[in-house]
N, C-alpha and C positions, 0 to 999 in steps of 0.2 A: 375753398381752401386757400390759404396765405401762397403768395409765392414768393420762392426765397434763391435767389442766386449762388446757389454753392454747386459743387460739383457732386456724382455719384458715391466718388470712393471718399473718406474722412478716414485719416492716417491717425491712430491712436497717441491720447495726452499722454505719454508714461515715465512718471517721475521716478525717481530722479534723474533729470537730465538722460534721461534713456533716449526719452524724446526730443533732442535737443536740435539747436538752429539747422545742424547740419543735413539730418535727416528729412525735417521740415520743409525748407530750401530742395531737396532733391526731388522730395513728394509735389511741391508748389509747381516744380518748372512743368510736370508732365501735364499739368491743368485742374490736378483733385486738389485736395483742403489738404496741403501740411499743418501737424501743429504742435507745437510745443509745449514743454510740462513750464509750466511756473512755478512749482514746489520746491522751494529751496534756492529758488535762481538765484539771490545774490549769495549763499556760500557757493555756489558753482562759481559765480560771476569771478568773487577776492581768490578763489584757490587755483581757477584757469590764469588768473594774474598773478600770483604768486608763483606758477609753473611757467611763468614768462609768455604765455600764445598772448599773438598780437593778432592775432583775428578780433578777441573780445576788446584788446589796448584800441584797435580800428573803431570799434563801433562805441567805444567811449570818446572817442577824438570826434563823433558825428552825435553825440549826444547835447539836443541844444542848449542845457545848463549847465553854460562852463563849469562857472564855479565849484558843479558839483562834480565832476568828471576831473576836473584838476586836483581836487581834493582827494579823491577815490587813485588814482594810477601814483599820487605822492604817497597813500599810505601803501598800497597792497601790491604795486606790480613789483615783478622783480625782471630783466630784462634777460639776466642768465639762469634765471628759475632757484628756487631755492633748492638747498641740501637736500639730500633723500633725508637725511634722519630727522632732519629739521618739522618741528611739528607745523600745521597750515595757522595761521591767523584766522579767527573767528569773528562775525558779524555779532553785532550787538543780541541779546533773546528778543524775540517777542513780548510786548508787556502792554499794559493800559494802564496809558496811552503810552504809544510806539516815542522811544526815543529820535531823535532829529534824525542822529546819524546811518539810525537803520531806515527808515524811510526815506533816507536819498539813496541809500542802496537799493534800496526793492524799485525806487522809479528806475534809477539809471540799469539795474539790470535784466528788469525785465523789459526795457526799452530794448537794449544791448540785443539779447536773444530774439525779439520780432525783426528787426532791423535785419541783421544777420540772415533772417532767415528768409526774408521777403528781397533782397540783394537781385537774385536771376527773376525777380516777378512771380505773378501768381498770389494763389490766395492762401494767408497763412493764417490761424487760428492758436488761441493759446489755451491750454486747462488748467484750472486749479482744482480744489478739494473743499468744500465748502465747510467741511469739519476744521478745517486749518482759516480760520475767520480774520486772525488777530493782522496779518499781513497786505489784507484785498485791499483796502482802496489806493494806497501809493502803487500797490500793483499793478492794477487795473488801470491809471493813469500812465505808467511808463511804458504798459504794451500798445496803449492809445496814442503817445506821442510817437509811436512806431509805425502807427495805421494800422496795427490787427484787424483783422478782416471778422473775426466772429472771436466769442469766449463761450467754452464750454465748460461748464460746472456739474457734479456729482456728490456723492458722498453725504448727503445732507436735502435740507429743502430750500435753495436758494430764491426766496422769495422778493427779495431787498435789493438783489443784485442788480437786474432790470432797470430800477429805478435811480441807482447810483451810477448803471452808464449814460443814462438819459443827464444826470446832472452832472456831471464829470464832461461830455461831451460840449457842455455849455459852460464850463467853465466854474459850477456853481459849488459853493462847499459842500459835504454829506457826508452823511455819519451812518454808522451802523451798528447793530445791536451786538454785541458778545457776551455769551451766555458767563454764568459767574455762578457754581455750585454753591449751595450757603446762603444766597440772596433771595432774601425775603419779598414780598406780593410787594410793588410799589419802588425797590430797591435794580435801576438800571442801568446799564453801564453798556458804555458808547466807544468806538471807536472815530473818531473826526479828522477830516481832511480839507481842505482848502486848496485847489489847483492855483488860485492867485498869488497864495505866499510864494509860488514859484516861477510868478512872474512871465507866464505862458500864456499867448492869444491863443484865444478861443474862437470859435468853435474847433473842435476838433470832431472827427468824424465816426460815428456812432456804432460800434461793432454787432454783428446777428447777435442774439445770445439765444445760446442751444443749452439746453435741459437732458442734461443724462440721466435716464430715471430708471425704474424698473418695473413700476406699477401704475395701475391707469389713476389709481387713487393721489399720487404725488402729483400727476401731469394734470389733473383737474385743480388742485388745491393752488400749485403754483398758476395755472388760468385764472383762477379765483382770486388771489391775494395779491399777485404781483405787483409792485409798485409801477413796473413800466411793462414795454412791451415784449413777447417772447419770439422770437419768430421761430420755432422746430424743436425737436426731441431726438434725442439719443435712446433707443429702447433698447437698455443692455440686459444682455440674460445674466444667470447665476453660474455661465461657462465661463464667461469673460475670464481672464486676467488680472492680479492685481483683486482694489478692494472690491467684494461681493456688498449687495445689498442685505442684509439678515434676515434668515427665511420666516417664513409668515407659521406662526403657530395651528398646528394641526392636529386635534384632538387621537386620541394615541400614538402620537409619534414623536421619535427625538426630538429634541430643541434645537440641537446639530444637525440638522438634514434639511435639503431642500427638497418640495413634493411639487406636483402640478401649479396649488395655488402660487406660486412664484414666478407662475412666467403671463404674459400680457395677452387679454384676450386682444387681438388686433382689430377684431371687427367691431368691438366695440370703442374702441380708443380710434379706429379711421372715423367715427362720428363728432368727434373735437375737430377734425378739419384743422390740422395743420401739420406741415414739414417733419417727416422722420426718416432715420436713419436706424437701421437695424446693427448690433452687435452683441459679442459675446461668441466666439467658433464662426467668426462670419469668413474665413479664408479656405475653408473649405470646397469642393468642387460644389460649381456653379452655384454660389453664393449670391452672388447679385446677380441672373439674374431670378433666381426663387426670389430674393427679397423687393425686386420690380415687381413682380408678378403677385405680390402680397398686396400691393401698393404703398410700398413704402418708397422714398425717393433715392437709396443708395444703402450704403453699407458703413459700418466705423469697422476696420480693422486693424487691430495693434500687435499682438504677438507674433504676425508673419514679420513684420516691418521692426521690433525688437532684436531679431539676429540676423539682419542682413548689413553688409556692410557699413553703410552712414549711419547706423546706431549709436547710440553713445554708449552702450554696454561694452567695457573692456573687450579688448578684440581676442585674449587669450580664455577670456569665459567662453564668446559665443563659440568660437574654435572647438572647445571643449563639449558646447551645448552638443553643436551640429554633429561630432565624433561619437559623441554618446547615443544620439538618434540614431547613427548607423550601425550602432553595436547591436543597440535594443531601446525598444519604448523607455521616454521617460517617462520617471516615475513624479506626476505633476496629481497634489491633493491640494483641498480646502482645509486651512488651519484656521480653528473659530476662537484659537488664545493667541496666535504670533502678535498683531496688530495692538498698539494701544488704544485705538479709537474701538475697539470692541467690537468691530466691521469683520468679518469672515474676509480671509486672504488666502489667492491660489501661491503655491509655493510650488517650484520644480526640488526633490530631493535631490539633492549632490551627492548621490552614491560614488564619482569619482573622489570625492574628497571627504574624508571623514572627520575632517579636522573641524566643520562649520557646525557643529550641534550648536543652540543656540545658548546651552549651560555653559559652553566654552567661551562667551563673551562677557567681560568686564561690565557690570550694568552704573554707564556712566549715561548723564542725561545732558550733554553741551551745545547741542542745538534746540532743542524744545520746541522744534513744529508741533506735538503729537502732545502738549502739555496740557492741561485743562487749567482755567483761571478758577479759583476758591476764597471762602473768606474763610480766616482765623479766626479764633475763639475772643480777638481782639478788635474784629470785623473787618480786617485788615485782608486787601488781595494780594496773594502769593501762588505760586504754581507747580503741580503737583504733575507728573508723567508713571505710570505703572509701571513702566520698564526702568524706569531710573532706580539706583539704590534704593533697592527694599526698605530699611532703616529708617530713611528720608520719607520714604514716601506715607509709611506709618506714622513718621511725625509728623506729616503734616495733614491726618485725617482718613487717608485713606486705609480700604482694605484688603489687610494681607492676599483675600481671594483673589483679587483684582491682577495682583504682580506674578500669579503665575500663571506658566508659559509663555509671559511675554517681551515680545524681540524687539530690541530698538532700529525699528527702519529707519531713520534719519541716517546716522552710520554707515548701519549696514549697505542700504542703498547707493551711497556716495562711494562705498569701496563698490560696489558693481559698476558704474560708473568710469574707476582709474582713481577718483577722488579720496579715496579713506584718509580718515588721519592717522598720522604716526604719531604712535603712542609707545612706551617706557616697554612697559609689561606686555600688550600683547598688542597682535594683527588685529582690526578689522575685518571681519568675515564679511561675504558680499552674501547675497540673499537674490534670488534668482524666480522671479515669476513668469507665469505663462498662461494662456486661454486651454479648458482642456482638451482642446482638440488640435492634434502639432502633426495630423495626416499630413499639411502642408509644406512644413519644411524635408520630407523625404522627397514629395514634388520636386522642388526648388534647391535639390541638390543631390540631382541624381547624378549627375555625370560631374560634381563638381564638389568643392570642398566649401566656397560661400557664395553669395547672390548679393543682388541689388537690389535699393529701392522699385529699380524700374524693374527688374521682374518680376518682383512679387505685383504690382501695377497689371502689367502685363498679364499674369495668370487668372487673376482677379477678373481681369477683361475678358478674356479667354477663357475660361470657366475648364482652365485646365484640357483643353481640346486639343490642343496642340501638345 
């Protein structure tokens, strides 16, 4: 088997900015893997700047392309923070190919958040979503000019990725494929980057990449094709948090249900011989060490480490979470329309708040992570989101089916966050997910009203004994 230098416990990627420097940094100093979500970093990055915190103004003053960091703190910091009612400043969309000035954003803030978060040492790792394509590679180079310790991808089959740290690490240009609805056998389109344009010696040093998957079939395929090399796997069940895999089709049953075939046979997948980590309800008592004794080499857990204090989840949510836990269970389902990526999403229900049904939000589309690229009738690429207005989205090919029940996490997530925008007509609602198993936070706040990164650490270690 591969041997790989990470530690047992792996602190969950959970965007938006849930998982942020802070948290990451708290999880590093004790010795495990902090790590940070990259989804959306640089609107997190201009709108922490626009609220004036000079933590991120710091780690743009240590960003080694001036030019680009002088450029960024002249447009977007404000040093007494802007007005409440003042809307945030937005980062260019996503497009093909990426404008200039958003890919000096995604280097400089994804730089920004590894930096921050590797500050007290240790080993800090970042995540993205491989269904969110159009942003990786200036990504991926700005968590590298940071030293990330590992990147760990999901969501998709990251096969390309591998091979684009290997040549990023070297300084060398690479490009990557971005799917394109409409496009004909022979018709491909590329995303390209170039680390030189930016005038940075190389080498720089080559992060683990771990594989978040859910079936033995994905962790073969990415063995199989990888352009470079993998060192380990994340085997996350369909308990997990956040986006699910979509369950495997089973003659008489829902299409909406997960069954057996869903989850990993282990004995077969420990014959690939290499590095895993078990997740999905992995905070539960004596979690790791069940998951040593599987032989697996640790644990990823994210939902204990979501409501404890260094989260980036607004402090008057978690408050609110952890009240409700001691009223009575929450009530946390799989919604298989919330998501526009069409991925099954755990959602905690806010029976304290009746005001978040998701018909109560405006369907405006102004960030566009979750957009799909398309051609026109003119063969022209334009980009299409199911949650964004309906109207829109019919005009541009898509189907009616498609837009319902669907929530715009971009938004939503950033008001979970503190980050919403302010808008005219109405709130931003925040959107609230969890693993479904939350035995652990009654643990972790029995005698108290919130916890720390290190306790949950701690019980983890402790397999709840104490």
């Amino acid at each position: 088997m591969k041997t790989l230098n990470l530690p047992q416990i792996i602190q969950g990627g959970m965007g938006i900015a849930v998982s942020d420097w802070k948290l990451a940094k708290a999880v590093a100093k004790t010795g495990q893997l902090g790590v940070v979500s990259g989804t959306a970093i640089e609107n997190v990055m201009i709108r922490r700047l626009q609220n004036g915190d000079n933590q991120t103004l710091k780690a743009l003053l240590n960003f080694p392309i001036k030019s680009i960091a002088e450029t960024i703190i002249k447009k977007y910091y404000l040093a007494d923070g802007k007005k409440e009612a003042q809307p945030y400043r937005l980062a260019p969309l996503a497009s093909i190919p990426l404008k200039n000035e958003l890919s000096d954003l995604l280097i400089a803030a994804n730089f920004c958040e590894v930096f921050l978060a590797k500050e007290a040492g240790g080993k800090v790792g970042i995540n993205y979503l491989e269904k969110i394509s159009m942003p990786l590679l200036p990504a991926l180079y700005g968590a590298m000019l940071a030293g990330v310790d590992a990147v760990l991808m999901g969501a998709g089959i990251p096969v390309a990725i591998p091979g684009v740290l290997d040549q990023l690490s070297q300084g060398e240009p690479c490009r990557l494929a971005i799917p394109v609805t409409g496009a004909t056998k022979g018709q491909e389109y590329f995303q390209e980057f170039d680390p030189k344009e930016y005038s940075w010696e190389s080498p720089l040093k080559r992060p683990a990449f771990l594989a978040i998957i859910s079936s033995e079939i994905v962790a073969k395929t990415l063995i199989k094709r990888a352009a470079g090399s993998i060192e380990g796997f994340i085997i996350e069940s369909h308990h997990a948090g956040g986006h699910n895999a979509p369950p495997r089709k089973v003659k008489g049953q829902a299409i909406h249900a997960f069954s057996s075939k869903d989850s990993v046979d282990l004995e077969r997948f420990k014959k690939l011989n290499y590095p895993f980590w078990l997740a999905g309800s992995y905070a539960k008592q004596n979690a790791l060490e069940d998951a040593l004794s599987l032989g697996a080499n640790g644990i990823q857990v994210g939902s204990a480490f979501a409501y404890c204090e260094e989260s980036g989840i607004d402090a008057s949510i978690r408050a609110q979470v952890i009240e409700e836990n001691h009223k009575h269970n929450l009530d946390i389902y799989t919604d298989f329309k919330a998501s526009p990526t069409g991925y099954p999403f755990k959602i905690i229900k806010q029976t304290w708040n009746s005001k978040t049904s998701p018909t109560e939000r405006r369907r405006v589309c102004d960030l566009g992570y979750l957009r799909e690229a398309n051609l026109n009738d003119n063969g022209e690429i334009e980009y299409r989101c199911p949650a964004e207005s309906t109207k829109n989205y019919l005009a541009k090919g898509g189907n009616l089916e498609d837009t319902q029940g669907r929530q715009c996490l971009c938004n939503s997530l950033l008001a979970t966050v503190g980050l919403g925008q302010v808008r005219k007509d109405f709130v931003e609602p925040p959107l609230l997910t969890a693993g479904e198993d939350f035995s652990f936070l009654s643990r972790l706040t029995e005698n108290k009203k919130n916890y720390t990164a290190v306790d949950v650490i701690d019980m983890l270690k402790q397999g709840w004994l104490k």
